[in-house]
Structures are given as C-alpha cells and as structure tokens.
TORKOL-4160 file (C-alpha; in steps of 0.2 Angstrom, whole numbers, padded with zeros to 4 digits, m for minus):
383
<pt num="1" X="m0024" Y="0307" Z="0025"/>
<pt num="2" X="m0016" Y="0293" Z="0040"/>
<pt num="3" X="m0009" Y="0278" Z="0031"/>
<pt num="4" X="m0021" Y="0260" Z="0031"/>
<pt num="5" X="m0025" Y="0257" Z="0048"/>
<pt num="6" X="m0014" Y="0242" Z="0057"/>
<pt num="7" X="m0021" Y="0230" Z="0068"/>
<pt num="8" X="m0018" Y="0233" Z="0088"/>
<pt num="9" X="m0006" Y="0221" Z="0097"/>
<pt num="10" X="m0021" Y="0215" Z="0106"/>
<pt num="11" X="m0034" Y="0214" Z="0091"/>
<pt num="12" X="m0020" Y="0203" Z="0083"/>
<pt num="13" X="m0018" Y="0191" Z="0098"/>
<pt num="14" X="m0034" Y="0187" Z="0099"/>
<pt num="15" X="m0036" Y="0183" Z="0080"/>
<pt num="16" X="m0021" Y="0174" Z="0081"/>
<pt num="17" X="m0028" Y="0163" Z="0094"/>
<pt num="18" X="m0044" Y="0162" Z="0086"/>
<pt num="19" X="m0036" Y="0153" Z="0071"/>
<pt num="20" X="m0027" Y="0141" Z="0082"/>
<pt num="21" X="m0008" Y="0140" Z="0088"/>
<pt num="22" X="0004" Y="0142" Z="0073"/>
<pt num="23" X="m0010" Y="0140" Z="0061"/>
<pt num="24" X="m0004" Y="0154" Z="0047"/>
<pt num="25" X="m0016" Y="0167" Z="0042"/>
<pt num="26" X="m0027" Y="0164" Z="0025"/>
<pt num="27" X="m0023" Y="0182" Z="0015"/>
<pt num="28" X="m0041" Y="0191" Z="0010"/>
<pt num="29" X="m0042" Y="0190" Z="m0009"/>
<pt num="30" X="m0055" Y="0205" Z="m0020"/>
<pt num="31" X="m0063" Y="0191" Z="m0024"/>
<pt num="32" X="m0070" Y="0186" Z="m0007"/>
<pt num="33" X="m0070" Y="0205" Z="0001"/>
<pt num="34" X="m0083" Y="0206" Z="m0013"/>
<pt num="35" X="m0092" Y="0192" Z="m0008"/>
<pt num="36" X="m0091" Y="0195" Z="0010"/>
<pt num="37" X="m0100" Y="0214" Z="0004"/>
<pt num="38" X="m0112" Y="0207" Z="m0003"/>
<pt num="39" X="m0119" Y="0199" Z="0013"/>
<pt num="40" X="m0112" Y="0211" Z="0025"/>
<pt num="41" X="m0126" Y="0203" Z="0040"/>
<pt num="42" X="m0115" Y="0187" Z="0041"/>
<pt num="43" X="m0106" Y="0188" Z="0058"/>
<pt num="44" X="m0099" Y="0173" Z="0054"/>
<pt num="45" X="m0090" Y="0177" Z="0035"/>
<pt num="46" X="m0083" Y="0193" Z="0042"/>
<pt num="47" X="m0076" Y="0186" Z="0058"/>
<pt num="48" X="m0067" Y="0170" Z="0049"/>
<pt num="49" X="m0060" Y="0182" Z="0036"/>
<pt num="50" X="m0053" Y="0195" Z="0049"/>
<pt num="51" X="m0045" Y="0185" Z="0057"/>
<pt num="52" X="m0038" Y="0173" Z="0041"/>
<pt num="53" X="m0044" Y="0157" Z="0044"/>
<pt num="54" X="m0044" Y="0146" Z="0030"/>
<pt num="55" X="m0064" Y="0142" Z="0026"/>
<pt num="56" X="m0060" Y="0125" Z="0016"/>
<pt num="57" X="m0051" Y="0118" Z="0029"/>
<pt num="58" X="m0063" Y="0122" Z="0042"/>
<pt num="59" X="m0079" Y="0118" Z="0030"/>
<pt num="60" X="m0066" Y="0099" Z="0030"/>
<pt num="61" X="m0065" Y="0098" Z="0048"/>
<pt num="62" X="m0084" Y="0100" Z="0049"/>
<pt num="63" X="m0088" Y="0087" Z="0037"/>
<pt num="64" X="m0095" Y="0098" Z="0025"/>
<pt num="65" X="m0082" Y="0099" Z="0012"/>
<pt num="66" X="m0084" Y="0114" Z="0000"/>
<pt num="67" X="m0087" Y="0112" Z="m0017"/>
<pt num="68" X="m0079" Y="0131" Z="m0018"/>
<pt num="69" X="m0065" Y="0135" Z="m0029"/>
<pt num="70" X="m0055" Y="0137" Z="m0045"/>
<pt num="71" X="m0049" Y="0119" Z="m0054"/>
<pt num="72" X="m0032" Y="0118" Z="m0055"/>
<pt num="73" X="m0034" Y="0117" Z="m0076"/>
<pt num="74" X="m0043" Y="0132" Z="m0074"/>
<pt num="75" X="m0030" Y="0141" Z="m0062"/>
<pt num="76" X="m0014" Y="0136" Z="m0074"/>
<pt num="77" X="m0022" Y="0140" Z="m0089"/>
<pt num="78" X="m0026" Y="0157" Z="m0082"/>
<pt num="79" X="m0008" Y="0160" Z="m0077"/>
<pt num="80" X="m0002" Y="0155" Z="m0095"/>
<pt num="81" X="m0014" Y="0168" Z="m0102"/>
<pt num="82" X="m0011" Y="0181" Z="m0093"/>
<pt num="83" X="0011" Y="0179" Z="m0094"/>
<pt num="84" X="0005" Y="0181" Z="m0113"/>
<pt num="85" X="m0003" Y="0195" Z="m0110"/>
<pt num="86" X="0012" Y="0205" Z="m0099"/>
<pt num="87" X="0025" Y="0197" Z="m0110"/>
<pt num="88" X="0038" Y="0210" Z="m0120"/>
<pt num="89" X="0035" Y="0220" Z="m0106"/>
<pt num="90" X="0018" Y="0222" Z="m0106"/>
<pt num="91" X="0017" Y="0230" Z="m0123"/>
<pt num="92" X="0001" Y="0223" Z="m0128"/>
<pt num="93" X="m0007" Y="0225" Z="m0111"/>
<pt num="94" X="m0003" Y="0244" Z="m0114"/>
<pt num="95" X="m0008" Y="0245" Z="m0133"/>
<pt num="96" X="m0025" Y="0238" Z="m0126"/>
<pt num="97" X="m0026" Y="0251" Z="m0112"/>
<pt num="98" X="m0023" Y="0264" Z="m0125"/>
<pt num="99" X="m0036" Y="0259" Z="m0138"/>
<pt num="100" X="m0049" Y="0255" Z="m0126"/>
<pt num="101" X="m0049" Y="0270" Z="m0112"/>
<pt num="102" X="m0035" Y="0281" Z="m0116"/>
<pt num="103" X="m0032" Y="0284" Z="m0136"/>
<pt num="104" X="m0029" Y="0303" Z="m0137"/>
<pt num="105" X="m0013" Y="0301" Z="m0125"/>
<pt num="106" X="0002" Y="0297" Z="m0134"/>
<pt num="107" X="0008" Y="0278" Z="m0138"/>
<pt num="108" X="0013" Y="0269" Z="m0123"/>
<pt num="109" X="0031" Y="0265" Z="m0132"/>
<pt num="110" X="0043" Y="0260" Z="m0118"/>
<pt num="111" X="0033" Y="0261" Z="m0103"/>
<pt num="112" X="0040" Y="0260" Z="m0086"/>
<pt num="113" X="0038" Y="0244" Z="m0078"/>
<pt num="114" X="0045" Y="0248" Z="m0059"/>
<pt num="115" X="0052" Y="0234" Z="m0049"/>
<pt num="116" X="0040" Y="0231" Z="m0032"/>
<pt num="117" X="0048" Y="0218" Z="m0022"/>
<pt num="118" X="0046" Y="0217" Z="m0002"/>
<pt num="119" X="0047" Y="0212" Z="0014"/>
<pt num="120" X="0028" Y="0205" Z="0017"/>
<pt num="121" X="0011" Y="0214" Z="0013"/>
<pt num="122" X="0014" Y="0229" Z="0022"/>
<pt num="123" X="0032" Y="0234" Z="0013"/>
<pt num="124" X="0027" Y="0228" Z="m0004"/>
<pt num="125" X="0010" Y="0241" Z="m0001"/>
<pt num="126" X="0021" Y="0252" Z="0004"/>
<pt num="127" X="0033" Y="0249" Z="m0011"/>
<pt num="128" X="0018" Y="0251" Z="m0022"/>
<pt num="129" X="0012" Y="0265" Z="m0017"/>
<pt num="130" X="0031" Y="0274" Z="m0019"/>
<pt num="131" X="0030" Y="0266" Z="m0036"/>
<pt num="132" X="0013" Y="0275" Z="m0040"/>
<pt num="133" X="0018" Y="0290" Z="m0035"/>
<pt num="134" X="0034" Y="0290" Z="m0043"/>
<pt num="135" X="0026" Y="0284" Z="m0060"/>
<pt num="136" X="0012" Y="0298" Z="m0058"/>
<pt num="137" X="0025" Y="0314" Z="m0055"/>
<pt num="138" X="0037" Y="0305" Z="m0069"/>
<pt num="139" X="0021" Y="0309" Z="m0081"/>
<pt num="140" X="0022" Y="0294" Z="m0096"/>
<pt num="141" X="0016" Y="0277" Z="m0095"/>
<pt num="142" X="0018" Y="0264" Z="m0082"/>
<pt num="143" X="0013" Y="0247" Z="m0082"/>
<pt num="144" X="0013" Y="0239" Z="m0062"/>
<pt num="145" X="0012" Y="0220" Z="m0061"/>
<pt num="146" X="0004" Y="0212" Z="m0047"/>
<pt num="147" X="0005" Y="0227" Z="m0037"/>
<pt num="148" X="m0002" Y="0224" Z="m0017"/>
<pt num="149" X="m0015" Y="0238" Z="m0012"/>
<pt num="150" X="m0022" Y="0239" Z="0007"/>
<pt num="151" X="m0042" Y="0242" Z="0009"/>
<pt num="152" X="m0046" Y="0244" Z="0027"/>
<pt num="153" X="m0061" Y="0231" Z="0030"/>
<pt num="154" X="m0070" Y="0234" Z="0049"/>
<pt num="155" X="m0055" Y="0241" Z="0057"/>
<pt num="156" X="m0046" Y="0228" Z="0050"/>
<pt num="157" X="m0032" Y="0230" Z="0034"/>
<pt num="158" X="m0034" Y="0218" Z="0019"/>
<pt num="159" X="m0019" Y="0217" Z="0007"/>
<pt num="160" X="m0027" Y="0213" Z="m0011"/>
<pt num="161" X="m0017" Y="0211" Z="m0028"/>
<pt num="162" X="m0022" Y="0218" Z="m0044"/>
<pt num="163" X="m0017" Y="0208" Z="m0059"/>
<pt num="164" X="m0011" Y="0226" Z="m0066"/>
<pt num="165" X="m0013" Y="0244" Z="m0062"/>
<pt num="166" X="m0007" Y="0256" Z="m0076"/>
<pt num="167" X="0000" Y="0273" Z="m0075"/>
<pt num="168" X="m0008" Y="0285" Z="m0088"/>
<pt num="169" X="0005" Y="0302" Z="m0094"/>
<pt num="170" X="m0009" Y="0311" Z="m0087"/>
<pt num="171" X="m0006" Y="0303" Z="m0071"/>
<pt num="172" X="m0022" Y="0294" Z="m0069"/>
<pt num="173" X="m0024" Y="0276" Z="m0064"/>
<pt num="174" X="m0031" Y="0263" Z="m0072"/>
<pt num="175" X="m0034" Y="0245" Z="m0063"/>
<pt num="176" X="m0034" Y="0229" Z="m0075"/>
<pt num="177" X="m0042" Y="0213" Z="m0073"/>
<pt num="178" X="m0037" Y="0198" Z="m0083"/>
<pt num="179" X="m0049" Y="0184" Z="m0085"/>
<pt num="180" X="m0046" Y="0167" Z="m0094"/>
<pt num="181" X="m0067" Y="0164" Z="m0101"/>
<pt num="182" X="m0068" Y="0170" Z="m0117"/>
<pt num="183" X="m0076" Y="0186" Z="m0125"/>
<pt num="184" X="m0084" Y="0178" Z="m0140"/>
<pt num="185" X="m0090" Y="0192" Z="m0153"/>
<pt num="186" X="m0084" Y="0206" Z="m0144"/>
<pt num="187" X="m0097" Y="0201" Z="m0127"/>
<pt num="188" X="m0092" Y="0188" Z="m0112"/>
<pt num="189" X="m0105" Y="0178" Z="m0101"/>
<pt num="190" X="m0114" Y="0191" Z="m0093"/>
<pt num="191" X="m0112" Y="0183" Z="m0074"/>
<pt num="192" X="m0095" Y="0183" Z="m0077"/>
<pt num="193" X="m0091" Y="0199" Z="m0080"/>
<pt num="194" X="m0101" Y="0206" Z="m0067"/>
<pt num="195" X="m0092" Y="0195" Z="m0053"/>
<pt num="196" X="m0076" Y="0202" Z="m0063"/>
<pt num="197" X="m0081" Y="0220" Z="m0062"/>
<pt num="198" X="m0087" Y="0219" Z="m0042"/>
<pt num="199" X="m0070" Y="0210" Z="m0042"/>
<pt num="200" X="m0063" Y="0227" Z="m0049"/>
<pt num="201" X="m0074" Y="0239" Z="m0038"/>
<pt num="202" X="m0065" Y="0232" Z="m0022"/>
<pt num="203" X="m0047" Y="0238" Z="m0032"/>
<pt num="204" X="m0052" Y="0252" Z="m0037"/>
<pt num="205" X="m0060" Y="0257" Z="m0019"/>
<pt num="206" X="m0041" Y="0253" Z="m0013"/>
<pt num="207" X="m0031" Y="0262" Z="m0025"/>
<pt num="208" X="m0043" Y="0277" Z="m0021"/>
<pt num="209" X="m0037" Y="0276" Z="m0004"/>
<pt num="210" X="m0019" Y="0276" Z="m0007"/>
<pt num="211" X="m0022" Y="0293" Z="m0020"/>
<pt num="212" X="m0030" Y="0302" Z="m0007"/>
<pt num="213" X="m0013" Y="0300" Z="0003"/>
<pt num="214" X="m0006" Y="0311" Z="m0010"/>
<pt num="215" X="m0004" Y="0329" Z="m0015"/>
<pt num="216" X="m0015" Y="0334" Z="m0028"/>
<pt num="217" X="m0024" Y="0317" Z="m0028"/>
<pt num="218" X="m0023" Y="0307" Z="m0044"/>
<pt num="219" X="m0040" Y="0300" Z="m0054"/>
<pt num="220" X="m0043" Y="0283" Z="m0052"/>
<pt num="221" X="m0054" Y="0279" Z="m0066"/>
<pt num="222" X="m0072" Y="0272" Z="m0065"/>
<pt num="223" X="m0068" Y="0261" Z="m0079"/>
<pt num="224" X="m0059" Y="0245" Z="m0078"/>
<pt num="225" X="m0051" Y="0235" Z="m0094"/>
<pt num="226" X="m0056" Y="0217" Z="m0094"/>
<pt num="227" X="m0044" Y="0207" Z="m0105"/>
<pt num="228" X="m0050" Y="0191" Z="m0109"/>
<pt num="229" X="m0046" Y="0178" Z="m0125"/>
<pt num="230" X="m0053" Y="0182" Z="m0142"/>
<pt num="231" X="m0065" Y="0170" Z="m0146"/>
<pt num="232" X="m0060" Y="0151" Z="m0146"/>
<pt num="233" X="m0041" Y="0158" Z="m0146"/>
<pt num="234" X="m0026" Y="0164" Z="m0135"/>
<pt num="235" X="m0026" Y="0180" Z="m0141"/>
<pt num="236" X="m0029" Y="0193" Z="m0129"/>
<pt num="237" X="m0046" Y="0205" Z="m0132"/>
<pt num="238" X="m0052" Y="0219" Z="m0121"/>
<pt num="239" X="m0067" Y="0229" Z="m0115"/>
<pt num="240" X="m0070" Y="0243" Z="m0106"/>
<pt num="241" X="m0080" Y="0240" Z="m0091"/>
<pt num="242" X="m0090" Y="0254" Z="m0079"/>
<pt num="243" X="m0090" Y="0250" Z="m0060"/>
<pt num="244" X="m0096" Y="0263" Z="m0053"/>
<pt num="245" X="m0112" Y="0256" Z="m0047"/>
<pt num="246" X="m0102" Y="0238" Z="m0039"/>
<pt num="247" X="m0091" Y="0253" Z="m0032"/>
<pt num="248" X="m0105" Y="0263" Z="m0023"/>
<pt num="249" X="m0112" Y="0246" Z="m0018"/>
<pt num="250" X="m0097" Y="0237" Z="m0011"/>
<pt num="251" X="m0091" Y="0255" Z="m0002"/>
<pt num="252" X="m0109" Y="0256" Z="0006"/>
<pt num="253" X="m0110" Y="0237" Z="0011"/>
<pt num="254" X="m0090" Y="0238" Z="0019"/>
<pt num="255" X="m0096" Y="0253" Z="0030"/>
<pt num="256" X="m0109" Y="0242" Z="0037"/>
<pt num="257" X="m0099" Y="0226" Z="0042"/>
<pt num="258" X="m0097" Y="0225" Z="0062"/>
<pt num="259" X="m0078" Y="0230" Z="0067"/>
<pt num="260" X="m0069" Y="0214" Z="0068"/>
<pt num="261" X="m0065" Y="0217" Z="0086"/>
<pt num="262" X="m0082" Y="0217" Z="0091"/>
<pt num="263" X="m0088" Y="0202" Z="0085"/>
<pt num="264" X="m0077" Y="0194" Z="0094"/>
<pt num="265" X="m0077" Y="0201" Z="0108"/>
<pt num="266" X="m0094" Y="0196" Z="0107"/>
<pt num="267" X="m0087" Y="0178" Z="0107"/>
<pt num="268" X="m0084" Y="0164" Z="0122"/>
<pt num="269" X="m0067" Y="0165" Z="0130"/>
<pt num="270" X="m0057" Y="0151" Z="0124"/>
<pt num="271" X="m0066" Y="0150" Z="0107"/>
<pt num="272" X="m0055" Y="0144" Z="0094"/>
<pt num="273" X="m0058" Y="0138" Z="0077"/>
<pt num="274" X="m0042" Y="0126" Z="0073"/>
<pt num="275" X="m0045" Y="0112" Z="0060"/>
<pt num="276" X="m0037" Y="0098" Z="0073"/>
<pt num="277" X="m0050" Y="0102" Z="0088"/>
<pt num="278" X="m0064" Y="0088" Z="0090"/>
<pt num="279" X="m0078" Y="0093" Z="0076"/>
<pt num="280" X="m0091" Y="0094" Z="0091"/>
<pt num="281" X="m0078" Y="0107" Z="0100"/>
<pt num="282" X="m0077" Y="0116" Z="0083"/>
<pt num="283" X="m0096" Y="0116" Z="0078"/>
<pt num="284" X="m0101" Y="0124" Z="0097"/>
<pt num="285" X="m0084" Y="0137" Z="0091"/>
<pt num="286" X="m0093" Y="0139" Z="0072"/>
<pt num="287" X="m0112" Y="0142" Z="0080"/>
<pt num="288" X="m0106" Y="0157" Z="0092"/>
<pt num="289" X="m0102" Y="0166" Z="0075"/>
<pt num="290" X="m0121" Y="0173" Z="0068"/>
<pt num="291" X="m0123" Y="0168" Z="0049"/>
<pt num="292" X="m0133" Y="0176" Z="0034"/>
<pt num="293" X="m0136" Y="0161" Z="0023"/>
<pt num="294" X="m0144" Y="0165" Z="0005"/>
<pt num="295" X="m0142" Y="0150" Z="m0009"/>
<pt num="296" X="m0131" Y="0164" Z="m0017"/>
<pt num="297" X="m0117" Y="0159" Z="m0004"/>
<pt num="298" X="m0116" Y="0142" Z="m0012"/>
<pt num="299" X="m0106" Y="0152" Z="m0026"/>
<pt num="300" X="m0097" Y="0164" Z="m0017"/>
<pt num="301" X="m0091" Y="0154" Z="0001"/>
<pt num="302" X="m0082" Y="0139" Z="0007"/>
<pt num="303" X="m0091" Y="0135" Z="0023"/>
<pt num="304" X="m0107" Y="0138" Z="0013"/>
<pt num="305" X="m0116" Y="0118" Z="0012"/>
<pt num="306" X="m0114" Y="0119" Z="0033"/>
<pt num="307" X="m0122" Y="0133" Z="0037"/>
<pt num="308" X="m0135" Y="0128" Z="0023"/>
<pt num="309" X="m0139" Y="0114" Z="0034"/>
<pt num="310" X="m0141" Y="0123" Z="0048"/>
<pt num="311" X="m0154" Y="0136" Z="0039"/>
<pt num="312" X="m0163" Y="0121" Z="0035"/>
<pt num="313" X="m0164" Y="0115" Z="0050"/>
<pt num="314" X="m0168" Y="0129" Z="0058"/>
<pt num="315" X="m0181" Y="0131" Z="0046"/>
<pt num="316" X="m0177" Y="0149" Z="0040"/>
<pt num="317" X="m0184" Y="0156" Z="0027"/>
<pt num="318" X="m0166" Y="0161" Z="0020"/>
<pt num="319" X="m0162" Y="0146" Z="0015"/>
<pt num="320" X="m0175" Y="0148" Z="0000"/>
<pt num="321" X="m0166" Y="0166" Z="m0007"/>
<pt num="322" X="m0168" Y="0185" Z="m0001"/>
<pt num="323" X="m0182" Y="0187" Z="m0013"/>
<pt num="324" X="m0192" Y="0176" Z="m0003"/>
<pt num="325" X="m0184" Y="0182" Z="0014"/>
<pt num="326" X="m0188" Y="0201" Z="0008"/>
<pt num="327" X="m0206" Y="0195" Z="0004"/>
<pt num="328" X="m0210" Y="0184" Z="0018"/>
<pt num="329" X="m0205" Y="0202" Z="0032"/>
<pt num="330" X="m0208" Y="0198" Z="0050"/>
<pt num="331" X="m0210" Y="0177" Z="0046"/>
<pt num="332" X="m0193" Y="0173" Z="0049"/>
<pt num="333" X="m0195" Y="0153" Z="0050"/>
<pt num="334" X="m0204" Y="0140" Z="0037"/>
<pt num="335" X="m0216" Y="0136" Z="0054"/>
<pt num="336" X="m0222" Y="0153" Z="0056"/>
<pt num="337" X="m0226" Y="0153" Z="0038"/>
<pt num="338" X="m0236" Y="0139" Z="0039"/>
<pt num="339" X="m0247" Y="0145" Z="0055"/>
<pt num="340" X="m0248" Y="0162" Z="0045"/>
<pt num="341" X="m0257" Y="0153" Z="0031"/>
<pt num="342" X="m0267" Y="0141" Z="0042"/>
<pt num="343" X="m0275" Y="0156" Z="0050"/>
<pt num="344" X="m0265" Y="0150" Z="0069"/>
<pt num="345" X="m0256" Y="0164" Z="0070"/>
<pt num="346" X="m0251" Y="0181" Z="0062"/>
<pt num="347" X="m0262" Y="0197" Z="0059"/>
<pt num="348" X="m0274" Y="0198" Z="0049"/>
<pt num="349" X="m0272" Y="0217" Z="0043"/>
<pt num="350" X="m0253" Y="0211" Z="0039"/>
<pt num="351" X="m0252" Y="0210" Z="0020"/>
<pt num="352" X="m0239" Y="0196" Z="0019"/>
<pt num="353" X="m0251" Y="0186" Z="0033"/>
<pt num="354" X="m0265" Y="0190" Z="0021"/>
<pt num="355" X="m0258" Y="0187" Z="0005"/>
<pt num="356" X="m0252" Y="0170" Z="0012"/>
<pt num="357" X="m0270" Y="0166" Z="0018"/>
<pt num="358" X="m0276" Y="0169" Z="0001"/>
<pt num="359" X="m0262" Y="0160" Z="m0008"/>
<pt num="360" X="m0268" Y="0145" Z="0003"/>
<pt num="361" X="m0288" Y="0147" Z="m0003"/>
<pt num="362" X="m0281" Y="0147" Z="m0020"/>
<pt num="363" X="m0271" Y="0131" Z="m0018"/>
<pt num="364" X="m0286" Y="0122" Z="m0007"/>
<pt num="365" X="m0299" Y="0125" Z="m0021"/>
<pt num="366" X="m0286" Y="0120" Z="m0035"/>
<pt num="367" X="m0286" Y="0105" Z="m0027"/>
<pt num="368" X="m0303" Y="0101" Z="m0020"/>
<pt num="369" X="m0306" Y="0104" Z="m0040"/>
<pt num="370" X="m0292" Y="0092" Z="m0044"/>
<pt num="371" X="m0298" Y="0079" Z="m0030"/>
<pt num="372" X="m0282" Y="0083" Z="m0022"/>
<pt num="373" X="m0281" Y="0084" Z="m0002"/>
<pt num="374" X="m0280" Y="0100" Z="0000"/>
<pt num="375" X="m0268" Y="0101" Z="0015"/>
<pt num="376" X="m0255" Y="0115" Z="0015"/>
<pt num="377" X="m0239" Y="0107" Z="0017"/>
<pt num="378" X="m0222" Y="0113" Z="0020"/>
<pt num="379" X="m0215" Y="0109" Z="0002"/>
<pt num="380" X="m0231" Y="0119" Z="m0005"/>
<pt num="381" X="m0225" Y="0133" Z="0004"/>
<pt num="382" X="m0206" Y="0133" Z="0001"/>
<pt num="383" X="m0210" Y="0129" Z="m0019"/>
C-alpha cells in the first residue's frame, strides 16, 4: 500500500494562509479526531483542525473563551503516573500487557525498548514504523514509548501519539492508553472509559494503516489495555478494553468528512482566521465555515459556547440535543416548531406535525384544568 498521503504544495499554502501569517500550526491530537468523528457534518470543526488552528485561541478572539481542556493538576499528575508506569523499562507496563491480553506467550523479561527520535512528525512516523517492523520480524517483546503514528483524515495526514504500543513475540500489536482517574474495584467511570476507548479506536485505525504497508501484515488487536490507578493509590491497574465498535464507528464517520480542500475552496478569498484580526473581520471569517452544534460539543470542543450562541440565535433545534434534532425531522428551527403545533403551518398527515399538535391539546387542557393560560410558548416547547 502507498505511504500516508502528504498535503500538496498548494493544499498547504492555503491552510497556512488560513491560520494567519507565521501563526504555527495546532498538531491534531486522538482525542479531538475522535471528537471531530463523532460530528463529522460540522464544516467548520473539520476545516479549523485541517488546517491547525488553535480553537482556544480563536474561541478568545471571539469573546467566547472556552471552558475546554485538561487542568494543569490534572495534566502533571497524569505525567507522573504514567513515568511510573514506563519506569525500569517498562517492566510493569509489560507484566500488565502479559496478564491481561497475552498470558500464554512467554514473560516479557528484557524487552526491547527501540530509540525513536526524529526530525518532525513525518521522520519520527517514519522512524516508528522502522521500529515496528523491526520489533515485529525480531519476534520477542517490544515496548514503544510515545511512538507517532499518521491517520489520513479527508485527504489530509494527522500525526497522533500513543502513550505505548507494544510488540507481542508473535508479532502482534497492542496499543496502550494510560489514564490518571482511577479504577476503583476493578471498574472505572463508565464515561470515562468510553471517551478513552474511542480515544484508542483512532490509534488503532492508524497503526492498521501502517501494518498494511507490510508483508505479511501484522494483527493489530481489537483489544486495548487501559492502565489506570488502583483505587485511591499510585499503583498502576489495568483492564482490557474492546473497541471494536468505537473503531467501525470512527472509521465510518472519518470516510464521511468533506476533503479539507474542498471546504475550503468553498471559502471567500482572502478569508483568514488569525487571532490578531478585528473580532468583526474574524466572526464574518468563522460564519463562512457551516457548524453542527449538539450540547455534546460543549465537552468535546473549544469554540463550542460561540457557536452555541449562534444556534440559539438561529433558533435551531440543535441546540437542544440530536435526540430532539432526530425527532423533530424536516422542522429545523424552534419557529417552525411552534407554527407546526399552532396548526399555521406543517402537514397534517406528517407524524412529527401531528404528534406536535396533539402534544399541544394535551398541554392546553392540562392547563385549562389547572387555570393556567394555555398558550404554547417557546420554552414549553424546548423543555
């Protein structure tokens, strides 16, 4: 199979000018590629990420700061857990690999831990990969530290980090994700894990890519170990965890983003999204970008309180969750929602029209018996 695909000259100019003169690009972390699948419609998310811009900054520039991000406690606290974890070697990294997913092989007793410096993103993928290899035909354990893996995201490459990827003697690959919350009782926070194992799906998904480049193509496996704390201590635990449904899903929702290039060759010429432009100049730049909002972005993106406004003030019916969104079909704003149940508008033979116009009988006579008005308002309607 060809190697990742590289940005053109062109493609690379343009995004370049899009974040602004010498405004360095923003890397695309797992984290927000699986975000950014999981609301693969939003123009906007795909556009900014492409092309690196940093989203807080932006969000700053147009006064809606983001609430977004890890603390700083949480972020140092995370380091220190995990250089406890890869100290010795990795030794216990691997004893926890071999107890949990692999304990017929033989023990992982001096494992290979393969240097993989570089130049940049593409020479330490490309250093990786070597290493993979090498660890693979060399047939014993391997352990790779923060090796950097390329996923090609709508014709566009992103460079992503694993905390570890492990060689089996078999020559199958495992990829490991370590998480500072704790696993109290042999079970973590439930949301948590699953943002951890969609986390996981997008390395995995990467790693397949590089395999397939070689001859016969190593196993990536399905299951990922999660190593968090034991209980309410600093002693590493572990888990096995199956993404193979985050995998189908972020797989499926990455081959439906818009290619990068054209979105924005859909864009204005002169449209630039620098932090240092006038916020009026920047909010016209922001607004040629399409956006998905859901109340699920408030979790998952930076720039997620300014388009939240703007959904509001649009009146979509996003802005109150794509359960609603999903029920409400063809009504696409709070005021055709409202005319719908009024009876000014909307077909009657359309079951969301008709269920509407029923849920608004049931609410008039609730309140007629209350000795309520009875008038269908806007906030009956969102709540």
């Amino acid at each position: 199979m060809p190697p990742p695909r590289k940005q053109g000259t062109a493609l690379r100019r343009q995004l370049a000018e899009l974040r602004g003169p010498e405004v360095p690009p923003k890397a695309l972390d797992a984290r927000a590629l699986a975000a950014l699948a999981a609301n693969p419609g939003c123009e906007r998310r795909a556009l900014l990420d492409g092309a690196g811009v940093n989203k807080a900054v932006l969000a700053d520039a147009l006064g809606s700061p983001s609430a977004f991000g890890q603390s700083q406690f949480a972020f140092m606290r995370g380091n220190a857990f995990e250089a406890r974890v890869k100290a010795d070697g990795g030794a216990e990294l691997l004893r926890l690999v071999h107890e949990r997913l692999d304990p017929g092989a033989e023990p992982p007793a001096g494992a290979s831990v393969p240097d993989l410096a570089a130049v940049g993103p593409e020479g330490r993928a490309a250093r990786t990969a070597l290493a993979l290899r090498e660890a693979t035909d060399a047939g014993g354990w391997a352990l790779l530290d923060h090796p950097m893996v390329a996923l090609d995201v709508a014709g566009s490459p992103a460079f992503l980090e694993p905390d570890a990827v492990v060689v089996h003697p078999d020559g199958t690959w495992t990829v490991v994700e370590i998480k500072s919350f704790p696993m109290l009782d042999g079970s973590a926070d439930p949301a948590k894990v699953g943002a951890a194992a969609r986390q996981s799906a997008v390395y995995v998904l990467a790693l397949e890519e590089v395999a397939a480049r070689l001859d016969p193509a190593p196993a990536v496996h399905h299951r990922v170990l999660l190593v968090c704390p034991k209980d309410f201590t600093n002693l590493p635990t572990a888990a096995a965890v199956d993404v193979r449904k985050q995998r189908a899903v972020t797989r499926r929702q990455l081959t439906r983003l818009t290619r990068i290039e054209d979105i924005a060759r859909s864009l204005p010429e002169g449209t630039c999204f620098a932090p240092d432009l006038p916020r009026d100049e920047l909010t016209t730049a922001v607004e040629s970008l399409s956006a998905t909002y859901a109340p699920e972005c408030l979790a998952a993106c930076e720039l997620a309180f300014h388009c939240r406004a703007r959904s509001r003030a649009d009146g979509a019916v996003t802005s109150l969750g794509r359960a609603a969104r999903a029920e409400l079909g063809g009504l696409t704003t709070v005021e055709d929602v409202l005319a719908a149940a009024h009876g000014r508008a909307g077909d009657p033979d359309d079951p969301t029209v008709a269920a509407l116009r029923r849920a608004a009988e049931l609410r008039a006579e609730a309140l007629t018996a209350a000795g309520a008005p009875a008038t269908v308002t806007e906030g009956a309607v969102c709540h």
